[in-house]
N, C-alpha and C positions, 0 to 999 in steps of 0.2 A: 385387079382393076379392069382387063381387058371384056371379063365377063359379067360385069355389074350393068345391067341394060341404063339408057337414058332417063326413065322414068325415075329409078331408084337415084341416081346422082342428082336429076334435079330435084327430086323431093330433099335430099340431104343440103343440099346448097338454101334450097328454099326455107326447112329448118335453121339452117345457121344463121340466113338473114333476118330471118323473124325473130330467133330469141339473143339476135345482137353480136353470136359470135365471128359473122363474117363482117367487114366493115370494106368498102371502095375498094381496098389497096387489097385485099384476098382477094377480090374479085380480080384485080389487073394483074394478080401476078398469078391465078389459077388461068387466066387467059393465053398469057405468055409460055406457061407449061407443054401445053399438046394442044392441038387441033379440035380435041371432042370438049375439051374446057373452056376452050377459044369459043367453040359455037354456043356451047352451057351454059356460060357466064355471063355472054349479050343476050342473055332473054330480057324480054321486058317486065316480066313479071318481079324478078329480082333486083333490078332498076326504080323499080318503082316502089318496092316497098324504102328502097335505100332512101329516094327523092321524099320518100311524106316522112321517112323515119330521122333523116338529116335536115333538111329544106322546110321544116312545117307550115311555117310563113308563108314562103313560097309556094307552096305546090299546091294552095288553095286559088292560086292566080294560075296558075299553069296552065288552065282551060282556055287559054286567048286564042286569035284565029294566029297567029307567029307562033308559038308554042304548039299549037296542035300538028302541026304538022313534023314535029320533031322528035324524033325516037327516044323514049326514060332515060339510055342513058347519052345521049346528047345533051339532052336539058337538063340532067343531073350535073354533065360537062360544064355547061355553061352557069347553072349556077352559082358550083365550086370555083368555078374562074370568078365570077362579079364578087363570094363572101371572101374570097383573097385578094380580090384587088382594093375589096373595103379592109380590109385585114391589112395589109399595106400601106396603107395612105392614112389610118389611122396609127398605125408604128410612125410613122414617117413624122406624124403633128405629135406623136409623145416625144419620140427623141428630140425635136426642133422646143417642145417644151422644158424641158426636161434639160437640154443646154442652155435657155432662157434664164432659168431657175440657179445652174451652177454659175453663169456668168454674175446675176444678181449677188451672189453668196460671194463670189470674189471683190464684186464692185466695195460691200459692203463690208468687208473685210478689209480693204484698203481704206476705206474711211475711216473708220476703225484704228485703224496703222497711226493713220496721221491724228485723230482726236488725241492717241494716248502720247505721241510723240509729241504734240502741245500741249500736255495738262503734263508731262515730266518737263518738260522747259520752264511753265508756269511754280509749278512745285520747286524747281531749282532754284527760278529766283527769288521767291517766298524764303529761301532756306537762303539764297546770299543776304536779303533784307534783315532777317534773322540775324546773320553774324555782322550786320554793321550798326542795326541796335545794339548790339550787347558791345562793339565795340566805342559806341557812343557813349553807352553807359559807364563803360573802364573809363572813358575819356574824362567824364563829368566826375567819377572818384578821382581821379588822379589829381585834379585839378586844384582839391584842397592840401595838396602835400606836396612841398617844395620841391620842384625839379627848375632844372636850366631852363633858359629861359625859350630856343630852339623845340627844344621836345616840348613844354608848355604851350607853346604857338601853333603848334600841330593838336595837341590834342585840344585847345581851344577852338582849333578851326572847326574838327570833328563834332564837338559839340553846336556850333554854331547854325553850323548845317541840320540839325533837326530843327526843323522849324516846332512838326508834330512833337507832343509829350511823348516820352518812350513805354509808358505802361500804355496809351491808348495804339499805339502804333504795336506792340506787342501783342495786345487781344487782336485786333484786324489781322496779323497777321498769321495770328493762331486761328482763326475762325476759318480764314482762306486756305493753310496748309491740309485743316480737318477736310474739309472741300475737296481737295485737289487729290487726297487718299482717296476720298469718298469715289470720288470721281473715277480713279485708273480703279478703285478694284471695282466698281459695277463694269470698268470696258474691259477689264481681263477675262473677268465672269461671259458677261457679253460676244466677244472674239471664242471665248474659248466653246461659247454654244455654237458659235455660227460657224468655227472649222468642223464641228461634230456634224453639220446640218450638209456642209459642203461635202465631205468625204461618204457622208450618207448618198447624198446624191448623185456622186460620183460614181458608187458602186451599181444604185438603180440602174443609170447610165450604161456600163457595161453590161448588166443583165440583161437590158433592154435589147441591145444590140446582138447579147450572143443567140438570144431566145426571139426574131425577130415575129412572130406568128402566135405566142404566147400572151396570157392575158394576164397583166403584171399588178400586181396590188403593191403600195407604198411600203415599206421595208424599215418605216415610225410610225407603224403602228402596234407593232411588239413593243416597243419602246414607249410610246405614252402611255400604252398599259403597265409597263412595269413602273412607271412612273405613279400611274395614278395608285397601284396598289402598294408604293413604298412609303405615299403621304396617308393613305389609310393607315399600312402601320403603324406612322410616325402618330397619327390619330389615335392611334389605341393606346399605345403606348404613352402619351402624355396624359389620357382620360385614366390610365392604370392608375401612373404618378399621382396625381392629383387624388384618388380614390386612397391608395395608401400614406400620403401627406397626411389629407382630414382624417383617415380614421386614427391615425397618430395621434392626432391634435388632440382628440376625442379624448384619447384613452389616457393621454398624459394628462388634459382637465378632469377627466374623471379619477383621477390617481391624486392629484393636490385636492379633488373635493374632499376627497373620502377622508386624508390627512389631513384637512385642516378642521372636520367635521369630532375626527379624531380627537383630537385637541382641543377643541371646543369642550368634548363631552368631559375630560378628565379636567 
């Protein structure tokens, strides 16, 4: 190494930076090596191709009367510093997102909590209405068959107290129990998307944070893809069914034509 002239090391530095294999950080740590790297590495020639080859944006501004006076890699310095400090402050408004987002998924998960916890209250007492009709109903059989006169008085009171018919109070309250099904399994369904959506987020959240400089893409988006290509197949799959239904149909009306055509001719 001691006899390889300057000429020849800067041309190889100036090769690596050109076709990309040196990047900033070879340069600061070929610096830090020796003395003859130290002074090799702050050329401006090598700075500068880094500043148009990193900064493109920037380095067509660079010509300012504040800039001109600042050596490549100064102003390379400074740029890397302002594309980190936007690098930063743009992490900074994901994560503050991105906990907005899991807060949301919690709130609404609570609500959630409580809808289902009053549509099974609801449901409960659909289902005690339930067993005092039909105890209504014993009451009003009983009532033709001679008993004491104590247990007759009770079950006379029971009847008494439906004012409503017991078959129309039976449909209402079959109509409302289908309801109140209907109801917890769309919030089961429902809850149980919005934990998948929360735990999703939650993990972003950690990504985000271990990876803070990193450019993070949404982590459902593999997931609505796999979604969207499982209702395709689900699509194909019924267009199949349906294809071998009719041609069924086909062949078993063409099977009675043929036999009834049969029997015709004889």
């Amino acid at each position: 190494m001691p006899l390889l002239p300057d000429e020849l090391w800067r041309r190889i530095l100036e090769i690596g930076v050109q076709s990309g294999g040196f990047s900033y950080k070879d340069l600061c740590c070929l610096s830090i090596s020796c003395r003859r790297f130290h002074r090799l590495s702050d050329e401006d020639v090598l700075w500068s191709h880094l500043l148009s080859s990193d900064f493109p944006s920037s380095s067509s501004s660079s010509s300012s009367s504040s800039a001109s006076s600042l050596t490549p890699k100064s102003l390379y310095k400074l740029r890397f510093d302002r594309d980190r400090n936007k690098k930063i402050a743009a992490h900074q408004r994901l994560v503050l997102r991105k906990e907005s987002q899991i807060l949301e998924h919690s709130r609404k998960l609570r609500d959630m909590k409580i809808r289902l916890s009053q549509e099974t209250q609801k449901m409960q007492a659909t289902l005690v209405g339930f067993s005092n009709i039909h105890k209504s109903r014993q009451a009003s059989v009983a009532l033709n068959v001679w008993q004491p006169e104590i247990i007759r008085g009770r079950q006379k009171q029971l009847v008494e107290q439906c004012v409503v018919p017991a078959e129309s109070r039976l449909h209402a309250l079959e109509m409302e129990l289908r309801l109140c099904k209907q109801q917890i399994s769309g919030l089961e369904k429902a809850y149980k998307d919005e934990k998948q959506r929360l735990s999703l987020a939650e993990e972003e959240l950690q990504s985000i944070r271990y990876h803070p400089l990193r450019d993070h893409k949404p982590l459902g988006s593999g997931n609505a893809e796999c979604n969207i290509k499982s209702k395709k197949l689900k699509r194909c799959k019924a267009q199949s069914l349906a294809c071998v239904y009719f041609l069924s149909l086909s062949f078993l009306f063409w099977v009675f034509t043929c036999k009834a055509f049969f029997f015709c001719s004889v």
